[in-house]
DSSP file (Angstrom, degrees, kcal/mol; ACC not computed):
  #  RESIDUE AA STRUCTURE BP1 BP2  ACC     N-H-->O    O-->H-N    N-H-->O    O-->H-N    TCO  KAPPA ALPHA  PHI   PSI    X-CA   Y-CA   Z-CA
    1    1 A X              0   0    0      0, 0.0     2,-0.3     0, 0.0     0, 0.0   0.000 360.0 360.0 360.0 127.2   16.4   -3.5  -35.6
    2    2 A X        -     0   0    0      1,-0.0     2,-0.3     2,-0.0     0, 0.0  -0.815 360.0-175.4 -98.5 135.3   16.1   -7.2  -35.3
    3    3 A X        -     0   0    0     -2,-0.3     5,-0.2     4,-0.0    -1,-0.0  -0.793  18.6-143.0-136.1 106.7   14.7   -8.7  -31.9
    4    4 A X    >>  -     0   0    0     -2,-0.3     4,-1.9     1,-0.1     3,-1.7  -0.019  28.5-102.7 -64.1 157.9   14.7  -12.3  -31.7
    5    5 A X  H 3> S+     0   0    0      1,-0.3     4,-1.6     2,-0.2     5,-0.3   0.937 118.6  60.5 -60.7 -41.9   11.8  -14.3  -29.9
    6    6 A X  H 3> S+     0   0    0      1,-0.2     4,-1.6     2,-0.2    -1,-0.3   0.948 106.6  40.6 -36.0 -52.1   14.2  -14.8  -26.8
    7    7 A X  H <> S+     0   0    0     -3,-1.7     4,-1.0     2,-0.2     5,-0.3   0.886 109.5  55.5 -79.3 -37.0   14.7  -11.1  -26.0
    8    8 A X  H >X S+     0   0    0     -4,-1.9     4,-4.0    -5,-0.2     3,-1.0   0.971 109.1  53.6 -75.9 -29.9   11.2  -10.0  -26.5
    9    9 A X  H 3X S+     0   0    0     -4,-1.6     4,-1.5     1,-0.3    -2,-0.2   0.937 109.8  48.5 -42.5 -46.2   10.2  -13.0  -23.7
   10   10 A X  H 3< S+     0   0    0     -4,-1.6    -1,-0.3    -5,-0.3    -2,-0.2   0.498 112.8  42.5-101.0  -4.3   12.5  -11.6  -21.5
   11   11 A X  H XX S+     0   0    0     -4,-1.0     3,-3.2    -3,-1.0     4,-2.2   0.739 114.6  56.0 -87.9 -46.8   11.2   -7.8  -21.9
   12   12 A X  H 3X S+     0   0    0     -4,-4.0     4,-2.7     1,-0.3    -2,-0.2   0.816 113.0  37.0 -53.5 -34.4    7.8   -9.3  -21.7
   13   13 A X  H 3X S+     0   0    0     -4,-1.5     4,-1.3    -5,-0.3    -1,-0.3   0.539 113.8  56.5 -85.5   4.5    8.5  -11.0  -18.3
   14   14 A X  H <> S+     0   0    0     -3,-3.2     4,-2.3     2,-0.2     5,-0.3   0.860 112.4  41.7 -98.4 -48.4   10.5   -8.0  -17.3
   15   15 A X  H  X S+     0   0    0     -4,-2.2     4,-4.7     1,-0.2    -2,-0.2   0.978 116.9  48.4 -42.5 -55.7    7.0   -5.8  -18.1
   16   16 A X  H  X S+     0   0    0     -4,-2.7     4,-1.1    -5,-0.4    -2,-0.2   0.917 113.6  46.7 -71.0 -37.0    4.6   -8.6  -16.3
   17   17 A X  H >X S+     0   0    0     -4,-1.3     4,-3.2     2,-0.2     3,-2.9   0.986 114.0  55.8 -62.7 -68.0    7.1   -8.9  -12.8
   18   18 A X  H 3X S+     0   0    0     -4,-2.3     4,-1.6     1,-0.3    -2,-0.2   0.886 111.6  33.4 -47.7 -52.7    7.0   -5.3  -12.9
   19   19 A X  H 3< S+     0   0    0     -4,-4.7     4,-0.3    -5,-0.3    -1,-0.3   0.744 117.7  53.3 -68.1  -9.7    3.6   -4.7  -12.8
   20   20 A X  H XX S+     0   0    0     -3,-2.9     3,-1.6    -4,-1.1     4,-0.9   0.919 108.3  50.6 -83.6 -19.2    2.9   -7.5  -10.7
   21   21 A X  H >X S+     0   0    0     -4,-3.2     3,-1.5     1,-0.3     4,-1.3   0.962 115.1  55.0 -56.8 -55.4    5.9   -6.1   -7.8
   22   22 A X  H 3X S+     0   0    0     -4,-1.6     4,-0.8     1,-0.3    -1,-0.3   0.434 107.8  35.3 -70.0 -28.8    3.8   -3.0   -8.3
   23   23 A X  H <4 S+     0   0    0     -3,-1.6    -1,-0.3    -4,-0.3    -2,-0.2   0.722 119.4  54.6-103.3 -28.9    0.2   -4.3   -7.5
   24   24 A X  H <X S+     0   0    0     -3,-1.5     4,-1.4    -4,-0.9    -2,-0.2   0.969 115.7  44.8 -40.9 -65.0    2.3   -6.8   -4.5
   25   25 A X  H  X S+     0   0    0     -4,-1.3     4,-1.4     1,-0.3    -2,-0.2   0.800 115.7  42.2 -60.0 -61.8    3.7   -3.0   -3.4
   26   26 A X  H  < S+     0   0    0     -4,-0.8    -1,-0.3     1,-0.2    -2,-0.2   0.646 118.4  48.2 -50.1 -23.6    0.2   -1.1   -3.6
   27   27 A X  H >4 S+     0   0    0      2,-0.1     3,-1.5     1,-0.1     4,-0.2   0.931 110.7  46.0 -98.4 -33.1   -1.6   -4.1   -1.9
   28   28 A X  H 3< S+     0   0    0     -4,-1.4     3,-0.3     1,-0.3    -2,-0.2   0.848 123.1  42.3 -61.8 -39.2    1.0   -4.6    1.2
   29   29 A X  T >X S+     0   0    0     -4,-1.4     4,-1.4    -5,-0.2     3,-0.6   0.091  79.8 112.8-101.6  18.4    0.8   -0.5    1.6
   30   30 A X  H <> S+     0   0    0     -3,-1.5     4,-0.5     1,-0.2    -1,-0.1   0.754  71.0  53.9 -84.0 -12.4   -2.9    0.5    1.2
   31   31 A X  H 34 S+     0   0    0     -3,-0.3     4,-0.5    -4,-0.2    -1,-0.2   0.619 109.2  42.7 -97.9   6.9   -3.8    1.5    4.1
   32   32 A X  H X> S+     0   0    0     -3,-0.6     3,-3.6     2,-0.1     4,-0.7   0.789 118.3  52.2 -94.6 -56.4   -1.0    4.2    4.7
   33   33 A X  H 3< S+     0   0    0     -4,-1.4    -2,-0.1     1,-0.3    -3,-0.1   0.411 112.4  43.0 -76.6  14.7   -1.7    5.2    1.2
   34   34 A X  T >< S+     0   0    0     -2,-0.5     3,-1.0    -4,-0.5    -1,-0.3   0.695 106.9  56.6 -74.5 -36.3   -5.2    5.4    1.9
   35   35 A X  T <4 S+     0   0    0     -3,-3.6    -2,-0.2    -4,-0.5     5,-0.1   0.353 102.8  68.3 -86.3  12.3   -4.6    7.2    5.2
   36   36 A X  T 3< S+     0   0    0     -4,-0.7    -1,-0.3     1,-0.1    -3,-0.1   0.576 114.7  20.6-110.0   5.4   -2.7    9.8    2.7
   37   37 A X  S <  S+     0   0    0     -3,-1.0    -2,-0.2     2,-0.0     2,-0.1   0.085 101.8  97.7-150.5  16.6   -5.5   11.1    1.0
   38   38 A X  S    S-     0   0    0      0, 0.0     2,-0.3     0, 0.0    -3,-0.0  -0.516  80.1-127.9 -81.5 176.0   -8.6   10.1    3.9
   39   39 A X        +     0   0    0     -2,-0.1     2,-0.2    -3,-0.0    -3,-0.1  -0.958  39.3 178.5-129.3 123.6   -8.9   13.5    5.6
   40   40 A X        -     0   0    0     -2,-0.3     2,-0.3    -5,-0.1    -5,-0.0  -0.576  41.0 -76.4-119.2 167.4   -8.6   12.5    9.5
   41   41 A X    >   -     0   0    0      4,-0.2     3,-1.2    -2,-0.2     4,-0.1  -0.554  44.9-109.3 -76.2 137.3   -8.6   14.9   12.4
   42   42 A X  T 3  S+     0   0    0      1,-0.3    -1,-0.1    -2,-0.3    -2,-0.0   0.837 107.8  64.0 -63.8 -42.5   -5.2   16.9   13.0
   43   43 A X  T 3  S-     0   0    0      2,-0.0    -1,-0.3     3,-0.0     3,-0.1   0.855  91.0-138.4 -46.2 -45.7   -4.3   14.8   16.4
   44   44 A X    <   +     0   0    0     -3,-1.2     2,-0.4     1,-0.4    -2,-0.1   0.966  45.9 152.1  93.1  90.5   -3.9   11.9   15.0
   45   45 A X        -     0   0    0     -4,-0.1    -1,-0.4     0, 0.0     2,-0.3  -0.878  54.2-108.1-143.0 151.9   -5.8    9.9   17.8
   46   46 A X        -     0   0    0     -2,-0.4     3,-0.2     1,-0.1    -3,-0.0  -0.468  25.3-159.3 -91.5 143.1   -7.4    6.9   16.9
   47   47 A X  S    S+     0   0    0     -2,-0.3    -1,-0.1     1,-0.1     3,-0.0   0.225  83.6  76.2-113.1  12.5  -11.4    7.4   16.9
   48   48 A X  S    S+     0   0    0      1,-0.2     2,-0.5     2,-0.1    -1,-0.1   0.551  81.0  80.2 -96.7  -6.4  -12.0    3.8   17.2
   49   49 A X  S    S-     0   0    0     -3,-0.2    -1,-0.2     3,-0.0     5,-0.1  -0.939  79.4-133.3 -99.7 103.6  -11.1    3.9   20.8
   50   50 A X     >  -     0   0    0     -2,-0.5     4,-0.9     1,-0.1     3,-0.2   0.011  16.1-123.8 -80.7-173.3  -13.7    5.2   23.2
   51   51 A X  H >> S+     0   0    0      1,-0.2     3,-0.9     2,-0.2     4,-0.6   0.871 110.7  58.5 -76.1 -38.8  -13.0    7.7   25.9
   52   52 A X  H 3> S+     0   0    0      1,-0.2     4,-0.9     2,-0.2     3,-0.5   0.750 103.7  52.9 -48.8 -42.7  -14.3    5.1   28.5
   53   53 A X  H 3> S+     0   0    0      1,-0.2     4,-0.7    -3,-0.2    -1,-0.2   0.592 109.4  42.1 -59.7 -38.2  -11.9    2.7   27.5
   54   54 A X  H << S+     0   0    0     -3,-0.9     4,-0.3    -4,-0.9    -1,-0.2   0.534 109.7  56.9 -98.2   1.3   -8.8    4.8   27.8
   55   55 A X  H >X S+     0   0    0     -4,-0.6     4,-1.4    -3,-0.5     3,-0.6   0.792 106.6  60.2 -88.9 -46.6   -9.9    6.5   31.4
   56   56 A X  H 3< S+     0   0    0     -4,-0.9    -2,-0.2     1,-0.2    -3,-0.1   0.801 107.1  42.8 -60.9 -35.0  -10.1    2.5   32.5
   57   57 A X  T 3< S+     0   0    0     -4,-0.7    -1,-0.2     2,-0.1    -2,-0.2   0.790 102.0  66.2 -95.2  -1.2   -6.5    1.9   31.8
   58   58 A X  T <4        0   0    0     -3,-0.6    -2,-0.2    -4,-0.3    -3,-0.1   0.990 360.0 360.0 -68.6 -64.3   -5.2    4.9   33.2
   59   59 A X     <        0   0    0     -4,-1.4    -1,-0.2     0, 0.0    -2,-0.1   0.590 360.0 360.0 -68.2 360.0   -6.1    4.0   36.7
């Protein structure tokens, strides 16, 4: 099977886009696919917010 220098350019750039969509997709999304293998408390309440804080905006 013959593959002339045209066609393998255009798998190569089809390989290099793919891995680059791939690193785009993995950087845009790392923190839910961090927050899918942290182990966080079952509530889901944010622990960066203190108690004081949220007692101040209730009233």
């Amino acid at each position: 099977m013959y593959i002339d220098p045209g066609t393998g350019s255009v798998l190569f750039q089809i390989i290099i886009a793919g891995l680059l969509g791939a690193g785009v997709f993995i950087k845009i999304f790392w923190k839910k696919i961090v927050s899918l293998f942290s182990k966080k408390d079952a509530s889901g309440a944010s622990t960066s917010e203190s108690p004081s804080e949220s007692e101040g905006e209730a009233k």
